[in-house]
N, C-alpha and C positions, 0 to 999 in steps of 0.2 A: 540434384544429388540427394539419395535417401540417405536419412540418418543411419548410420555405422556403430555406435554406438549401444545397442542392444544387450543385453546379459554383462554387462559390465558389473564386475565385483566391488570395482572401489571406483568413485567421484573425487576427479583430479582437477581440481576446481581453477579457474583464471578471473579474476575481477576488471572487468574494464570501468573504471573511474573509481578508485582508491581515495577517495574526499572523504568529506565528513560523514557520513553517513554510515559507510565501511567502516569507519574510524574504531566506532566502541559496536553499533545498534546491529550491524550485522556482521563485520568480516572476521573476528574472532570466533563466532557461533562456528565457521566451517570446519575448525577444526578439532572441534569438542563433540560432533554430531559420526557416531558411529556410520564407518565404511566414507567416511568424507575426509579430505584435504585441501588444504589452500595451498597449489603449487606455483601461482603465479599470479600479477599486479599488473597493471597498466594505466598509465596516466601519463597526459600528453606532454607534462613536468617531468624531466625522466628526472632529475633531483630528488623532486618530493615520492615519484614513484620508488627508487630506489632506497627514499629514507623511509615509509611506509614498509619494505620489503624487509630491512633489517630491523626496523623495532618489533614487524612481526613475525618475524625467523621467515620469512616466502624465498624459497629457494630463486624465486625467477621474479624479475621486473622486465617491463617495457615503456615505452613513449610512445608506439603505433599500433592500434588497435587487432590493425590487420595481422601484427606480427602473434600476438595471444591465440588470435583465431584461428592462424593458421600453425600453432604449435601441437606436434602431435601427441604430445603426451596429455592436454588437454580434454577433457571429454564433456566436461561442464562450465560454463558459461555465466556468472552473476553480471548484469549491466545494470550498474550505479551511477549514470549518469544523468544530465538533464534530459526531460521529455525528448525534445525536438530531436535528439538522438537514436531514442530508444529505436523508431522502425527501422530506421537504417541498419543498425548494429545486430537487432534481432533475426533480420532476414537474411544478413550474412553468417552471424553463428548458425542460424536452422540449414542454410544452404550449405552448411560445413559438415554438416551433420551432429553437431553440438547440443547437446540439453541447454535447456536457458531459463535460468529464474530471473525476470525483469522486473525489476522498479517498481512501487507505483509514484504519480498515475500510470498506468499501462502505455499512454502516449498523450500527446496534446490535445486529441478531442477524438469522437468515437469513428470517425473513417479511419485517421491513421491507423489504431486499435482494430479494425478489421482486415485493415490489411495485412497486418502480423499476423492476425489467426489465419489467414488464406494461405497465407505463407508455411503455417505448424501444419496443414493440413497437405499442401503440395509435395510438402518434404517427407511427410510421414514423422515427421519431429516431436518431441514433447516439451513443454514450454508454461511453468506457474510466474503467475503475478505476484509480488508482494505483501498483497493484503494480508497481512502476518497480526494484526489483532485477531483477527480469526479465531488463530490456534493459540492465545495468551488464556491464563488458566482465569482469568476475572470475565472472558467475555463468553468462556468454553461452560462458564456460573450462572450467567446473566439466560445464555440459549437454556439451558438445564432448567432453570425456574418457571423460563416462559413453556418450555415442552411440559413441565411438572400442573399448568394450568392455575399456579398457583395466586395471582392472580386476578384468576378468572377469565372472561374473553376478553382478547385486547379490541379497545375502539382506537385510540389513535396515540403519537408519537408527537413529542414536542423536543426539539436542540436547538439549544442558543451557542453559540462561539462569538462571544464579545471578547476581541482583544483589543489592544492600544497600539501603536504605532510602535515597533521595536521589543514587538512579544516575545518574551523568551521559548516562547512555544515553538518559534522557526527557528529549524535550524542554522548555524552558522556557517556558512562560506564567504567566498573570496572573492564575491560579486553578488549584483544581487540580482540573478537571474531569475528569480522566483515574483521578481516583479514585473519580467518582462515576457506579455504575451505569446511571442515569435518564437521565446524558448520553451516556457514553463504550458504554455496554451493560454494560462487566465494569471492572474493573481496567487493571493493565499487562499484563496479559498481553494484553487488548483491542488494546492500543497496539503490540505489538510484533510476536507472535504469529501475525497476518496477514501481514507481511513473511515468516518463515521457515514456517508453511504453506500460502502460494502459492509456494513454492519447490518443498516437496516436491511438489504438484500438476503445476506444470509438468514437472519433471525425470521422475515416475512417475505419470503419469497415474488414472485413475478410480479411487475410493475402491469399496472394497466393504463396509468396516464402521469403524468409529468408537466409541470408548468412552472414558469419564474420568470425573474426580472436581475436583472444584475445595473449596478451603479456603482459611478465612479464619483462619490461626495464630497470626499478631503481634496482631491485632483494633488495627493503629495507624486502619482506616479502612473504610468500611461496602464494599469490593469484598474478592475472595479475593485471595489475595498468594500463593496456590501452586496452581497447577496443572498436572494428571499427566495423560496421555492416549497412545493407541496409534492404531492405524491399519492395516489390511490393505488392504491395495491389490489392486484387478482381475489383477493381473501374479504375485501373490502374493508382492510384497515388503513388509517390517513395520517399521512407524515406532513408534520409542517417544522420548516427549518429557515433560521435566520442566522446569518453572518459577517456580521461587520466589523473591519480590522481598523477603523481609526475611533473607537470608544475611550472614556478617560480611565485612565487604570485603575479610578475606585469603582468602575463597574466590570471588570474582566468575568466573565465567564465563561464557563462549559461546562452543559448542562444537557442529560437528557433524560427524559421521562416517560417512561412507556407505561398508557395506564389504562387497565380494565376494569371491568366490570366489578372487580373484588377489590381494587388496591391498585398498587402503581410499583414500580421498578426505577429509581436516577441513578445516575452514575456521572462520570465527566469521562467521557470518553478517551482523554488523556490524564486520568486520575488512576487512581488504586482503592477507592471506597463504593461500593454498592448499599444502596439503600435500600430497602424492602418493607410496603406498606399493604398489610394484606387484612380483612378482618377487621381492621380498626388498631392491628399492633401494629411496631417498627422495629427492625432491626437492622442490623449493619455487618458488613462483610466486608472486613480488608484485605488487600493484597499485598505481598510483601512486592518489593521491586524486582525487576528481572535485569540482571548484569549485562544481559544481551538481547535484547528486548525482541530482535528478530528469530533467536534462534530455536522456540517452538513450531516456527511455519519452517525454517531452516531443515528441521530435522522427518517434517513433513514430506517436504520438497525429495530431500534424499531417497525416503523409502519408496514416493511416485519414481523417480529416475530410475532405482532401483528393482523397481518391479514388486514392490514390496508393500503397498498403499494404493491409496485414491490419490489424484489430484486434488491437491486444497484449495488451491486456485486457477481455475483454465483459463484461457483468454476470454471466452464466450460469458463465462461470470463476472469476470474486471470489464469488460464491453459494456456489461448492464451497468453499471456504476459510470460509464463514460457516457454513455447516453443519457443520463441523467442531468449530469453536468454539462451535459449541451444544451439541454431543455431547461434549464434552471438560468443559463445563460446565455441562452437564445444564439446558439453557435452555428 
């Protein structure tokens, strides 16, 4: 079935998995993003779905996926769920004819992830990834500096992500499937990792080669807790990245350092301060917080459904960040 949805004025949005994530980071953006609504919830707790529904006015909850999907006032699609979900639910919203902004990561490793784009393409569907730092205005600075050359050429890229066991940096739920490969694909590196390598994608473009190792050193839990990986880029710039989740917490970090020829650029890719070393001076660039930290790619997303933008994220761009993370962790 082709998607139906075509010239559509307004995005009457449905959420399958109303968790945490929806909570604050993205499901209030739907309804602050001009020609958008959040018409309706689902989660397989029809309790929690329907207390989700009334603290955020959603006209409509469910408990069965199938039933959101097959609602017809429905035309868009957020799946906030775990990976191991994501193909199933994606290929039935596209077969519905449904717009679909998915999650990241995209899926648990880069075949699932192709098989959802086969999927956007059979159907004629349209379908963005989450990588939503993208469009936040610190990292919208960060592209701008390096296009400004300011700088100078870049030679290569350094990111540490040292955390400690029980990082406030992951999020919270009700299990911890984020440490179980079957669901999430890998570990935290699964969870976060995607975030800072569709950065490096976007900012330096096509990969030419890809290598790592992944380990499992503390053994607190069946995914790796450290993973080491490089990356040569088409342009011939070189990425090297280190991550490990059971460090002591007087060493946490995140950190990254993009440095040329003139100077260097860090940041923490889950921070709000930019550094800038160009020339021999420094300065600093802070960011205030975003109340909804999803709802710049949010309102992205809208005007691609709409007819009205680019896609900010396609399948085919979250693919290259998934293949990465296969090669990094030898998948």
């Amino acid at each position: 079935m082709a998607s139906d949805t075509h010239h559509i004025q307004t995005l009457h949005w449905g959420i399958i998995g109303c968790g945490d994530v929806a909570e604050r980071k993205s499901g209030p953006a739907f309804n602050l993003v001009s020609g958008s609504a959040l018409k309706a919830v689902m989660r397989r707790n029809g309790d929690k779905a329907r207390d989700y529904a009334l603290r955020h006015d959603v006209p409509k909850w469910y408990n069965n996926a199938e039933h959101l999907i097959d609602d017809p006032e429905i035309n868009a699609i957020y799946i906030a769920t775990p990976p191991s979900s994501h193909a199933e639910y994606a290929i039935r919203c596209l077969e519905k004819g449904k717009y679909v902004y998915l999650e990241k990561p995209m899926a648990r490793h880069s075949a699932e992830a192709e098989k959802i784009a086969r999927a956007v393409k059979a159907y004629h569907g349209k379908l963005c990834v989450a990588h939503y730092r993208r469009a936040q205005p610190m990292f919208i600075k960060i592209g701008a500096l390096l296009g400004q050359n300011l700088i100078g050429d870049i030679r290569f890229i350094t990111l540490k992500m040292l955390q400690p066991a029980g990082s406030d940096l992951i999020a919270v739920s009700e299990s911890n499937w984020r440490l179980d490969p079957s669901i999430s694909g890998g570990g935290l590196f699964h969870d976060l990792a995607p975030h800072q390598l569709d950065l490096m994608i976007h900012f330096f473009g096509k990969v030419r080669q890809a290598r790592g190792f992944a380990l499992n050193q503390a053994g607190m839990y069946a995914a790796d807790d450290l993973v080491a990986g490089e990356i040569l880029f088409e342009n011939g710039i070189v990425f090297q990245g280190t991550w490990c989740f059971s460090v002591s917490p007087s060493d946490q970090t995140d950190s990254c350092e993009i440095i040329g020829s003139r100077g260097k650029i860090s940041f923490p890719v889950f921070g709000s301060e930019v550094t800038v070393t160009h020339d021999g001076e420094t300065s600093k660039i802070t960011f205030s917080p975003l109340a909804h930290v999803q709802e710049p790619m949010i309102e992205r997303v809208c005007a691609y459904f709409l007819d009205k933008g680019p896609n900010p994220c396609s399948a085919e761009a979250a693919i290259a960040s998934m293949e990465i993370i296969d090669a990094f962790t030898r998948k």
